[in-house]
Structure formats: C-alpha cells, structure tokens
Residue frames as qw, qx, qy, qz and C-alpha x, y, z in Angstrom:
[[0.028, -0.504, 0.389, -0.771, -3.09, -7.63, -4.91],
 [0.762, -0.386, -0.114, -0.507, -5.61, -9.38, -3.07],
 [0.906, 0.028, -0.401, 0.131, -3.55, -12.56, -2.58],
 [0.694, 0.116, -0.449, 0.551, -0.87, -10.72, -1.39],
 [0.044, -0.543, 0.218, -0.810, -2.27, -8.91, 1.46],
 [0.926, -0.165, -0.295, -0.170, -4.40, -12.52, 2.35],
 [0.776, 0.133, -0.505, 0.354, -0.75, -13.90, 2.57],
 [0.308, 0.481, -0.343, 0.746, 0.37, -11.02, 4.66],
 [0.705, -0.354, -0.216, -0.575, -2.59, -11.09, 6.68],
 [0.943, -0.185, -0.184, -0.207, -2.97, -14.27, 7.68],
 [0.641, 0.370, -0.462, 0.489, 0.50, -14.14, 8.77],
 [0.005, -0.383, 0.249, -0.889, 0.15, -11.74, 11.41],
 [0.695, -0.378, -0.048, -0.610, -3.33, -12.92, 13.00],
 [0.316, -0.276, 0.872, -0.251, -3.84, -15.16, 15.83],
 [0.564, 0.407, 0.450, -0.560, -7.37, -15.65, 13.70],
 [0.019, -0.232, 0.686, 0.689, -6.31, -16.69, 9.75],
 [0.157, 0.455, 0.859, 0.176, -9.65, -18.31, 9.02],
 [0.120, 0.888, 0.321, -0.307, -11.75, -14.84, 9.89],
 [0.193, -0.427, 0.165, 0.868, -9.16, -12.97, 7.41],
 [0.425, 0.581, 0.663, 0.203, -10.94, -12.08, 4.38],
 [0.263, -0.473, 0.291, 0.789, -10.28, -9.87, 1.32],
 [0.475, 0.760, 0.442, 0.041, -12.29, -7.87, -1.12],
 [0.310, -0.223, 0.121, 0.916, -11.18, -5.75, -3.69],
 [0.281, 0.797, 0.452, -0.285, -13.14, -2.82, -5.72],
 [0.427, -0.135, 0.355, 0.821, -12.03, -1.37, -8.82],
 [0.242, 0.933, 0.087, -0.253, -12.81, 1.94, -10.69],
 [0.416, 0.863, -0.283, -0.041, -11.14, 2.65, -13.68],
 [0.360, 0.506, -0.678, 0.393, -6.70, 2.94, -12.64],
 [0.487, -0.389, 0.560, -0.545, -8.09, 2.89, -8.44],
 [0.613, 0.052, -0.788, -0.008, -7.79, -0.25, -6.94],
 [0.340, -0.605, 0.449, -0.563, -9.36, -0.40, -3.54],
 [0.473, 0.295, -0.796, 0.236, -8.15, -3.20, -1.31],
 [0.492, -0.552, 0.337, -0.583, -10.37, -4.06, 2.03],
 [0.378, 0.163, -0.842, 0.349, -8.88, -6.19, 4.76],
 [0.686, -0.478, 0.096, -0.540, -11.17, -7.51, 7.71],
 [0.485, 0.168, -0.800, 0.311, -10.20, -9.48, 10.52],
 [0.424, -0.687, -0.580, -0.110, -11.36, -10.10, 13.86],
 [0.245, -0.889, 0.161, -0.351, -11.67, -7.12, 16.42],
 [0.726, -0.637, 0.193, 0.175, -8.94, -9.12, 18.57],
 [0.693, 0.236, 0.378, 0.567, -6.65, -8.88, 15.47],
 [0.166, 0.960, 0.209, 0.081, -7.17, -5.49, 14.84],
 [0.330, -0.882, 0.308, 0.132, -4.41, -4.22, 16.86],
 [0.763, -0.280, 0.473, 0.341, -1.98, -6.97, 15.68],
 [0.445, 0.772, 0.331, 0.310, -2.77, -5.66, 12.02],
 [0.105, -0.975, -0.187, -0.050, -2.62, -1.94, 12.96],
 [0.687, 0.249, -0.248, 0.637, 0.67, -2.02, 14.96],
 [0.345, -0.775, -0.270, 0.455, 1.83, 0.36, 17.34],
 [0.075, -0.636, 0.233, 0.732, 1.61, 3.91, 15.72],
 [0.721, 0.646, 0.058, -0.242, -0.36, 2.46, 12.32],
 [0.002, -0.667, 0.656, 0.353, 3.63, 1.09, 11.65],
 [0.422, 0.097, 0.888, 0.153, 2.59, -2.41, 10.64],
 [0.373, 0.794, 0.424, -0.226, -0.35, -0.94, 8.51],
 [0.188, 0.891, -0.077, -0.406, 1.73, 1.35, 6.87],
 [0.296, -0.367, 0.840, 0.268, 4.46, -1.50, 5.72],
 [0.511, 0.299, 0.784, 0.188, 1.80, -3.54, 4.35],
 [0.479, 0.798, 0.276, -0.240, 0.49, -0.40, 2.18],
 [0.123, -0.748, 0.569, 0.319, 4.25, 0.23, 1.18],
 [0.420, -0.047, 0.884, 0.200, 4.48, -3.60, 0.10],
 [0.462, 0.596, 0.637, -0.160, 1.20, -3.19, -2.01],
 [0.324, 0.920, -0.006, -0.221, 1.87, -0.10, -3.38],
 [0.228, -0.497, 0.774, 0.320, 5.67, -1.34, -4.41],
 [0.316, -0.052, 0.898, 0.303, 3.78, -4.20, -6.50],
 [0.452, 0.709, 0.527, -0.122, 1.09, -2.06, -7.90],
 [0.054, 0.677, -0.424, -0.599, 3.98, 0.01, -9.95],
 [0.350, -0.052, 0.872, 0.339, 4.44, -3.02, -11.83],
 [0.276, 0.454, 0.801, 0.276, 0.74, -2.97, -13.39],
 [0.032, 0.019, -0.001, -0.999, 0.24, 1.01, -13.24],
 [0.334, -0.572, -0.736, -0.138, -2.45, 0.72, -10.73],
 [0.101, -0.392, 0.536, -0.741, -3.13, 2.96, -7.72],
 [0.627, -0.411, -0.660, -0.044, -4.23, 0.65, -4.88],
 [0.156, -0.546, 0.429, -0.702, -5.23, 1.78, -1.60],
 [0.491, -0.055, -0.857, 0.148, -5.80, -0.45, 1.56],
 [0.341, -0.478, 0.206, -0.782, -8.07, -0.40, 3.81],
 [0.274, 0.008, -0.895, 0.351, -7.96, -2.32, 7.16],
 [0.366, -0.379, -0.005, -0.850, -11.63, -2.41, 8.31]]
C-alpha cells in the first residue's frame, strides 16, 4: 500500500522529493501516513477533500485483495 500512494502522490505534487510515506500496522489495521509539503497540501486535498477521498477509494479497493483495513492519512 505504501508504494501505491508514493506513486499517486508524487504524481500530483509540484514537490515529489518532500513526498514521503510511512505505514503502521496493528493486527488487520493498516494505517497509511502521507506528508508532503504545506504548498502541496491543497493539491493533495482537492477541492471539497475530492482528491483525498479518490486516493482512499483506490487504497481501500486494493486492500480487499489482502483482507486488510487501511486508512490514510494525509498529514
């Protein structure tokens, strides 16, 4: 999951070097944090959290596969 929120990421920024991705796991929970720089924030985010909310859709579409729950957080 990690990779593919990097990819997605780094797609989107004007900033790809400052993206960076940790994950944390507990047990099934998978927790996913995205950082980028504060001028990226918004480009992430989207107008109305709609770009944000695609990439958690995408994630959560390829964490059925490994019966995970993964949650994203853009921080």
């Amino acid at each position: 999951m990690k990779e593919l929120v990097e990819v997605i990421a780094k797609a989107l920024v004007d900033h790809p070097d400052e993206v960076v991705v940790t994950e944390k796991t507990e047990g099934r929970n998978l927790t996913v944090e995205l950082h980028v720089a504060a001028s990226d924030m918004g480009k992430v985010i989207g107008k109305q959290g709609r770009i944000a909310k695609a990439i958690r859709s995408v994630v959560k579409a390829a964490s059925s596969k490994e019966n995970k729950i993964v949650d994203v957080e853009i921080m």
